[in-house]
C-alpha positions in Angstrom: 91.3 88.9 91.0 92.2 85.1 91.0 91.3 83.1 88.5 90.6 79.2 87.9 91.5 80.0 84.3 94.8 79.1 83.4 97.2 82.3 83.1 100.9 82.4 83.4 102.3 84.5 86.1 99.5 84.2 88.5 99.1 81.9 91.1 98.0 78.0 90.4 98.4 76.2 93.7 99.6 76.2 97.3 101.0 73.4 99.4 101.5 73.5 102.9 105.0 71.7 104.5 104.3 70.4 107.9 106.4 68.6 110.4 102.9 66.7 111.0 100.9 66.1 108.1 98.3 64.4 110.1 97.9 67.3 113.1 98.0 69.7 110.1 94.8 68.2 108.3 93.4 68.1 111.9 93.4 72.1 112.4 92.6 73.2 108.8 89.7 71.0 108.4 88.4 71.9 112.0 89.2 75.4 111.1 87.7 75.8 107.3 85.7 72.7 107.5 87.9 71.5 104.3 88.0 67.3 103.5 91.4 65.7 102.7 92.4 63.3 100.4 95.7 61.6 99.7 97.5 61.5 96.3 98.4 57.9 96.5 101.2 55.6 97.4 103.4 56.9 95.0 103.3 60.8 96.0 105.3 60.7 99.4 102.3 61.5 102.2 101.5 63.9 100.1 97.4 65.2 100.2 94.6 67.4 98.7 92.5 69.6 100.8 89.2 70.1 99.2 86.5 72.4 99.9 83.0 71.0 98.6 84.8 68.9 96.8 87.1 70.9 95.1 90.9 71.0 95.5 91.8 74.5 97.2 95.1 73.4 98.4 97.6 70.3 99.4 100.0 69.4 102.1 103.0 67.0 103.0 106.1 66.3 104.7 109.0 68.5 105.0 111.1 67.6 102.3 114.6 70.1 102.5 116.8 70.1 105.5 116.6 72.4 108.5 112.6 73.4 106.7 110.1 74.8 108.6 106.7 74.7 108.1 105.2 77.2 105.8 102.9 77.4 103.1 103.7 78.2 99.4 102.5 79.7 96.4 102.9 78.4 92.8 102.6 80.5 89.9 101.9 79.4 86.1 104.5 78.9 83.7 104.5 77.7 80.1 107.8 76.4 80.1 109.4 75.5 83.6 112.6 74.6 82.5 113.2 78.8 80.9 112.2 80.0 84.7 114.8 78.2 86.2 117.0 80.4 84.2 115.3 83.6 84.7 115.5 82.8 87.9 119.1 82.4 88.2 119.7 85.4 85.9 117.7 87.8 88.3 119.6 86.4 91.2 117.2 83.7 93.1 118.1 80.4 94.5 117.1 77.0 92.7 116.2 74.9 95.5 114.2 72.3 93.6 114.8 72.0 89.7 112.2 71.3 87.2 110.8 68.1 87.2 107.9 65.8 86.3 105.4 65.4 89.3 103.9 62.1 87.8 101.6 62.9 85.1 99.9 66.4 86.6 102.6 68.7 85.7 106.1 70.1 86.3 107.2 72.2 88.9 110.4 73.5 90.6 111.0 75.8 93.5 113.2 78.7 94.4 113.9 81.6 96.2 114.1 85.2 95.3 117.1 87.5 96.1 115.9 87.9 99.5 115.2 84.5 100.4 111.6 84.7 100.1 110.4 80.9 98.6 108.3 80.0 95.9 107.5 77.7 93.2 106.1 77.4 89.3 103.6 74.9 88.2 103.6 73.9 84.7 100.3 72.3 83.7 100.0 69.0 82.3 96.7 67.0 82.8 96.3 69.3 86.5 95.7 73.0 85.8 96.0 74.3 89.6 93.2 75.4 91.9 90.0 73.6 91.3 88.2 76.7 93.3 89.2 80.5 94.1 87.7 83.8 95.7 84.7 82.2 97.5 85.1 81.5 101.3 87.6 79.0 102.4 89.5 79.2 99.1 92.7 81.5 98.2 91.3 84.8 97.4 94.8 86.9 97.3 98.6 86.2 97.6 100.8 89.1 99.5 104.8 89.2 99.6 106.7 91.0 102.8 109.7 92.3 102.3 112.6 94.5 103.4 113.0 95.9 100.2 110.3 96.0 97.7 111.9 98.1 94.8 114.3 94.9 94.4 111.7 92.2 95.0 109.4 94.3 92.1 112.4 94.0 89.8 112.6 90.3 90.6 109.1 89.0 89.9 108.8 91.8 86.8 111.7 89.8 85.4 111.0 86.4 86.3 107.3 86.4 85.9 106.3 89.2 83.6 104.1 90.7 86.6 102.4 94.4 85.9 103.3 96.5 89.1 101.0 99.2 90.2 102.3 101.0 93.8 99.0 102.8 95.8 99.3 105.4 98.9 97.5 102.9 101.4 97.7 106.3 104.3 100.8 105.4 105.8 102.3 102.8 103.6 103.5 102.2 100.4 101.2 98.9 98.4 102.2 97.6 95.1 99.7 95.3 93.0 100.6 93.2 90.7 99.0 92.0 88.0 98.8 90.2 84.4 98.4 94.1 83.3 94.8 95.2 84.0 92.9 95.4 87.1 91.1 92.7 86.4 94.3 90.6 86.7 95.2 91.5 89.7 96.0 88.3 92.0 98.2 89.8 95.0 100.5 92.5 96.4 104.1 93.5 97.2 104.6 95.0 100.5 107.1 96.3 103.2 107.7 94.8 106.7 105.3 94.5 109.1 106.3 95.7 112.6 108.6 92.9 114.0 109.0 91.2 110.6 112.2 90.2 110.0 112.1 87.4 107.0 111.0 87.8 103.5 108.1 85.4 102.6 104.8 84.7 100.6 101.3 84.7 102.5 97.9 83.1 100.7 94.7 84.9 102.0 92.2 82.9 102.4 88.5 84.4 102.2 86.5 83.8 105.1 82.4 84.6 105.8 84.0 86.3 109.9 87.0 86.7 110.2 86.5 87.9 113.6 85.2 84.2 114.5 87.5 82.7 112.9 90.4 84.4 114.1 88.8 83.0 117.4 88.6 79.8 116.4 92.5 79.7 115.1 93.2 80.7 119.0 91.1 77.9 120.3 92.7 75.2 118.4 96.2 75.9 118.9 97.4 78.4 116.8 97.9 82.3 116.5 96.8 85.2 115.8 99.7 87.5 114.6 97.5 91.2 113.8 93.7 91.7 113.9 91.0 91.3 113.2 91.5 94.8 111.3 89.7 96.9 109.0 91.6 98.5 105.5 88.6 100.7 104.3 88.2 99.5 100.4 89.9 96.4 101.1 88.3 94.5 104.0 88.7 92.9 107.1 91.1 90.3 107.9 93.9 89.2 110.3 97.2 87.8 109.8 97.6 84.3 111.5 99.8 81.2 112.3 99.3 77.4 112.6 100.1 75.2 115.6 103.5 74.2 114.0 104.2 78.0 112.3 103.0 78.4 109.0 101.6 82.0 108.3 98.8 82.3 106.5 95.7 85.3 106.3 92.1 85.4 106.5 90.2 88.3 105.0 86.3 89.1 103.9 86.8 91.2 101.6 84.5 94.9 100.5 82.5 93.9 97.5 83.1 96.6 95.2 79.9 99.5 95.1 
Protein backbone atom coordinates (compact mmCIF):
# COMPACT_ATOMS: atom_id res chain seq x y z
CA UNK A 1 0.00 0.00 0.00
CA UNK A 2 1.04 3.76 -0.11
CA UNK A 3 3.29 4.96 2.06
CA UNK A 4 4.28 8.52 3.59
CA UNK A 5 7.68 6.85 4.14
CA UNK A 6 10.10 7.79 1.70
CA UNK A 7 10.77 4.83 -0.86
CA UNK A 8 12.08 5.07 -4.33
CA UNK A 9 9.95 3.84 -7.05
CA UNK A 10 6.64 4.57 -5.45
CA UNK A 11 4.62 7.34 -5.77
CA UNK A 12 5.57 10.88 -3.83
CA UNK A 13 3.25 13.50 -5.19
CA UNK A 14 0.53 14.49 -7.71
CA UNK A 15 -0.14 17.84 -9.29
CA UNK A 16 -2.93 18.64 -11.26
CA UNK A 17 -2.45 21.13 -14.71
CA UNK A 18 -5.51 23.14 -15.27
CA UNK A 19 -6.46 25.68 -17.76
CA UNK A 20 -8.08 27.37 -14.51
CA UNK A 21 -6.30 27.07 -11.42
CA UNK A 22 -8.91 28.98 -9.65
CA UNK A 23 -12.23 26.99 -11.04
CA UNK A 24 -10.07 23.94 -10.36
CA UNK A 25 -9.59 24.61 -6.50
CA UNK A 26 -13.39 25.53 -6.70
CA UNK A 27 -14.55 21.76 -7.58
CA UNK A 28 -12.01 19.73 -5.66
CA UNK A 29 -12.51 21.52 -2.45
CA UNK A 30 -16.35 21.46 -2.95
CA UNK A 31 -15.94 17.94 -3.97
CA UNK A 32 -13.38 16.51 -1.08
CA UNK A 33 -13.77 19.35 1.17
CA UNK A 34 -9.78 19.93 0.73
CA UNK A 35 -8.25 23.78 1.75
CA UNK A 36 -5.72 25.30 -0.68
CA UNK A 37 -2.80 27.17 -0.26
CA UNK A 38 -0.40 28.86 -2.56
CA UNK A 39 3.40 28.23 -2.77
CA UNK A 40 4.37 31.81 -3.03
CA UNK A 41 5.26 34.46 -5.48
CA UNK A 42 8.09 32.78 -6.67
CA UNK A 43 6.37 29.34 -7.74
CA UNK A 44 4.27 30.38 -10.83
CA UNK A 45 0.37 30.17 -9.52
CA UNK A 46 1.40 27.20 -8.36
CA UNK A 47 -0.80 25.68 -4.95
CA UNK A 48 -1.13 22.92 -2.24
CA UNK A 49 -4.30 21.21 -1.64
CA UNK A 50 -4.49 20.04 1.88
CA UNK A 51 -6.73 17.82 3.65
CA UNK A 52 -6.82 18.51 7.51
CA UNK A 53 -4.10 20.29 7.05
CA UNK A 54 -1.93 18.01 5.33
CA UNK A 55 -0.69 18.40 1.76
CA UNK A 56 -2.44 15.47 -0.44
CA UNK A 57 -1.81 17.11 -3.59
CA UNK A 58 -0.97 20.58 -5.73
CA UNK A 59 -2.11 22.34 -8.84
CA UNK A 60 -1.14 25.08 -11.44
CA UNK A 61 -1.15 26.46 -14.75
CA UNK A 62 -0.53 24.62 -17.91
CA UNK A 63 2.99 24.94 -18.48
CA UNK A 64 3.85 22.87 -22.15
CA UNK A 65 2.15 23.84 -25.41
CA UNK A 66 -1.00 22.32 -26.79
CA UNK A 67 -1.40 20.65 -22.70
CA UNK A 68 -4.43 19.54 -21.54
CA UNK A 69 -5.49 19.23 -18.22
CA UNK A 70 -4.64 16.18 -16.39
CA UNK A 71 -3.27 15.03 -13.31
CA UNK A 72 0.20 13.46 -12.61
CA UNK A 73 1.97 11.07 -10.63
CA UNK A 74 5.49 11.50 -9.22
CA UNK A 75 7.54 8.74 -8.19
CA UNK A 76 10.73 8.70 -5.77
CA UNK A 77 14.14 8.84 -7.01
CA UNK A 78 17.51 9.04 -5.38
CA UNK A 79 19.17 10.55 -8.07
CA UNK A 80 17.01 12.40 -10.81
CA UNK A 81 19.63 13.28 -13.02
CA UNK A 82 20.42 8.90 -13.62
CA UNK A 83 16.42 8.62 -14.57
CA UNK A 84 16.61 10.94 -17.14
CA UNK A 85 18.87 8.45 -18.65
CA UNK A 86 17.07 5.38 -17.93
CA UNK A 87 14.51 6.93 -19.26
CA UNK A 88 15.91 7.67 -22.56
CA UNK A 89 17.62 4.30 -22.74
CA UNK A 90 14.21 2.45 -22.34
CA UNK A 91 12.72 4.67 -24.92
CA UNK A 92 10.54 7.56 -23.10
CA UNK A 93 10.35 11.13 -23.87
CA UNK A 94 12.18 13.88 -21.60
CA UNK A 95 9.73 16.56 -21.59
CA UNK A 96 11.06 18.45 -18.54
CA UNK A 97 14.79 17.81 -17.40
CA UNK A 98 15.91 17.65 -14.02
CA UNK A 99 15.90 20.59 -12.14
CA UNK A 100 15.94 22.36 -8.79
CA UNK A 101 12.24 23.35 -7.67
CA UNK A 102 13.53 26.03 -5.13
CA UNK A 103 14.73 24.39 -2.09
CA UNK A 104 11.95 21.20 -1.83
CA UNK A 105 13.50 19.02 -4.27
CA UNK A 106 14.25 18.11 -7.94
CA UNK A 107 12.03 16.79 -10.39
CA UNK A 108 11.72 16.18 -14.13
CA UNK A 109 9.06 14.81 -16.30
CA UNK A 110 8.64 12.43 -19.10
CA UNK A 111 6.76 10.16 -21.01
CA UNK A 112 6.95 6.46 -21.54
CA UNK A 113 7.07 4.64 -24.91
CA UNK A 114 3.53 5.10 -25.27
CA UNK A 115 3.11 8.52 -24.39
CA UNK A 116 1.72 7.90 -21.10
CA UNK A 117 3.27 11.14 -18.79
CA UNK A 118 4.90 11.19 -15.55
CA UNK A 119 7.39 12.63 -13.33
CA UNK A 120 10.17 11.77 -10.52
CA UNK A 121 10.53 13.78 -7.32
CA UNK A 122 13.84 13.76 -5.76
CA UNK A 123 13.58 14.88 -2.11
CA UNK A 124 15.33 17.57 -0.61
CA UNK A 125 13.80 19.39 2.42
CA UNK A 126 9.92 18.09 0.89
CA UNK A 127 9.56 14.36 1.05
CA UNK A 128 6.14 14.03 -0.98
CA UNK A 129 2.63 13.40 0.35
CA UNK A 130 2.11 14.65 3.83
CA UNK A 131 -1.02 12.03 4.07
CA UNK A 132 -2.06 8.69 2.06
CA UNK A 133 -4.71 5.84 2.22
CA UNK A 134 -7.32 7.59 4.49
CA UNK A 135 -10.34 9.30 2.67
CA UNK A 136 -9.67 12.11 0.40
CA UNK A 137 -6.02 11.21 0.08
CA UNK A 138 -4.27 9.09 -2.86
CA UNK A 139 -4.83 5.55 -1.93
CA UNK A 140 -3.61 3.77 -5.40
CA UNK A 141 -2.09 4.86 -8.82
CA UNK A 142 -3.34 2.74 -12.00
CA UNK A 143 -1.70 2.99 -15.72
CA UNK A 144 -4.01 2.24 -19.03
CA UNK A 145 -2.47 0.99 -21.75
CA UNK A 146 -2.65 -0.60 -25.19
CA UNK A 147 0.07 -2.67 -24.47
CA UNK A 148 1.01 -3.62 -21.04
CA UNK A 149 3.89 -6.29 -21.64
CA UNK A 150 5.92 -3.08 -23.08
CA UNK A 151 4.81 -0.59 -20.46
CA UNK A 152 5.93 -3.56 -17.67
CA UNK A 153 9.27 -3.59 -19.32
CA UNK A 154 9.40 0.20 -19.13
CA UNK A 155 8.72 1.00 -15.49
CA UNK A 156 10.79 -2.54 -14.46
CA UNK A 157 13.72 -0.67 -16.15
CA UNK A 158 13.26 2.72 -15.25
CA UNK A 159 11.96 2.30 -11.78
CA UNK A 160 13.01 -1.06 -10.45
CA UNK A 161 9.08 -1.89 -10.00
CA UNK A 162 8.24 -5.77 -8.81
CA UNK A 163 5.41 -6.85 -11.31
CA UNK A 164 2.88 -9.33 -10.20
CA UNK A 165 -0.08 -10.11 -13.20
CA UNK A 166 -3.56 -11.55 -11.34
CA UNK A 167 -6.65 -13.30 -13.43
CA UNK A 168 -9.21 -10.31 -12.36
CA UNK A 169 -12.29 -12.83 -14.38
CA UNK A 170 -12.04 -11.37 -17.58
CA UNK A 171 -8.99 -9.33 -17.58
CA UNK A 172 -5.49 -9.44 -17.12
CA UNK A 173 -4.08 -6.96 -13.71
CA UNK A 174 -0.56 -6.47 -13.01
CA UNK A 175 0.61 -5.00 -9.53
CA UNK A 176 3.47 -3.52 -9.01
CA UNK A 177 5.34 -3.15 -6.25
CA UNK A 178 8.78 -2.39 -4.23
CA UNK A 179 8.83 -6.43 -4.14
CA UNK A 180 6.42 -7.64 -1.43
CA UNK A 181 2.77 -7.11 -1.06
CA UNK A 182 3.16 -4.84 1.41
CA UNK A 183 4.67 -2.48 -1.22
CA UNK A 184 2.24 -2.58 -3.44
CA UNK A 185 1.27 1.20 -4.56
CA UNK A 186 -0.70 0.73 -8.02
CA UNK A 187 -1.46 -1.39 -11.08
CA UNK A 188 -0.77 -1.85 -14.89
CA UNK A 189 -3.74 -2.39 -16.88
CA UNK A 190 -5.23 -2.73 -20.51
CA UNK A 191 -7.70 -0.41 -22.19
CA UNK A 192 -10.85 0.28 -20.97
CA UNK A 193 -13.68 0.08 -23.48
CA UNK A 194 -13.31 3.35 -25.64
CA UNK A 195 -9.92 4.22 -24.28
CA UNK A 196 -7.75 5.28 -26.75
CA UNK A 197 -4.65 7.11 -24.92
CA UNK A 198 -2.15 5.79 -22.57
CA UNK A 199 -2.14 7.67 -19.13
CA UNK A 200 -1.66 7.50 -15.27
CA UNK A 201 -4.87 7.79 -12.87
CA UNK A 202 -4.51 8.54 -8.88
CA UNK A 203 -7.41 6.88 -6.86
CA UNK A 204 -8.47 8.74 -4.46
CA UNK A 205 -10.26 6.97 -1.28
CA UNK A 206 -13.51 8.11 -0.55
CA UNK A 207 -16.12 7.22 2.67
CA UNK A 208 -19.27 6.70 -0.76
CA UNK A 209 -18.29 6.70 -3.63
CA UNK A 210 -21.74 6.37 -4.82
CA UNK A 211 -22.40 10.02 -3.31
CA UNK A 212 -19.67 11.25 -4.40
CA UNK A 213 -19.79 10.11 -7.86
CA UNK A 214 -23.10 12.21 -7.52
CA UNK A 215 -21.70 15.05 -6.34
CA UNK A 216 -18.80 15.11 -9.22
CA UNK A 217 -22.10 15.18 -11.67
CA UNK A 218 -23.64 18.09 -9.85
CA UNK A 219 -20.75 20.32 -9.94
CA UNK A 220 -19.81 20.03 -13.48
CA UNK A 221 -17.90 17.21 -14.09
CA UNK A 222 -18.22 13.38 -15.20
CA UNK A 223 -18.65 10.34 -14.47
CA UNK A 224 -16.77 8.02 -16.90
CA UNK A 225 -17.69 4.10 -15.32
CA UNK A 226 -19.57 3.29 -12.03
CA UNK A 227 -20.08 3.36 -9.23
CA UNK A 228 -18.88 -0.51 -9.55
CA UNK A 229 -18.10 -3.30 -7.39
CA UNK A 230 -14.48 -5.50 -7.93
CA UNK A 231 -15.18 -8.16 -5.21
CA UNK A 232 -11.69 -8.08 -3.02
CA UNK A 233 -11.02 -4.79 -4.27
CA UNK A 234 -13.88 -2.34 -3.63
CA UNK A 235 -16.08 0.06 -4.95
CA UNK A 236 -15.24 2.98 -6.98
CA UNK A 237 -15.84 4.78 -10.29
CA UNK A 238 -13.66 6.27 -12.79
CA UNK A 239 -14.36 10.20 -13.21
CA UNK A 240 -13.42 13.54 -14.94
CA UNK A 241 -13.19 17.21 -13.90
CA UNK A 242 -15.07 20.14 -15.47
CA UNK A 243 -11.92 21.03 -17.70
CA UNK A 244 -10.89 16.93 -18.27
CA UNK A 245 -8.58 15.63 -15.95
CA UNK A 246 -9.31 11.90 -15.07
CA UNK A 247 -9.07 10.89 -11.86
CA UNK A 248 -10.78 7.72 -9.54
CA UNK A 249 -12.55 7.37 -6.46
CA UNK A 250 -12.65 4.07 -4.63
CA UNK A 251 -13.60 2.67 -0.89
CA UNK A 252 -11.74 0.15 -0.73
CA UNK A 253 -12.51 -3.92 1.10
CA UNK A 254 -10.60 -3.87 4.30
CA UNK A 255 -8.83 -6.99 4.19
CA UNK A 256 -10.75 -10.09 6.63
Amino acid sequence: MLSTDYTPGTPRWIDLGTPDTAATAAFYTSLFGWTTEDAGPDAGGYGFFSNDGKRVGGFGPLMEPGATSAWTIYFGTDDAEATVKAVEQAGGTVRVPASDVMSFGRMAQFSDGQGAKFAVWQPLQTKGFDVVNVPVSVSWAELHTADAAAAKTFYRDVLGWSLADQDMGGFTYTVASMGSEETSFGGVMGHMPGETVTYWVPYFEVADPDATAAKVTELGGRVLHGPDTLPGVGRMAACADPHGAVFSIIKGETPS
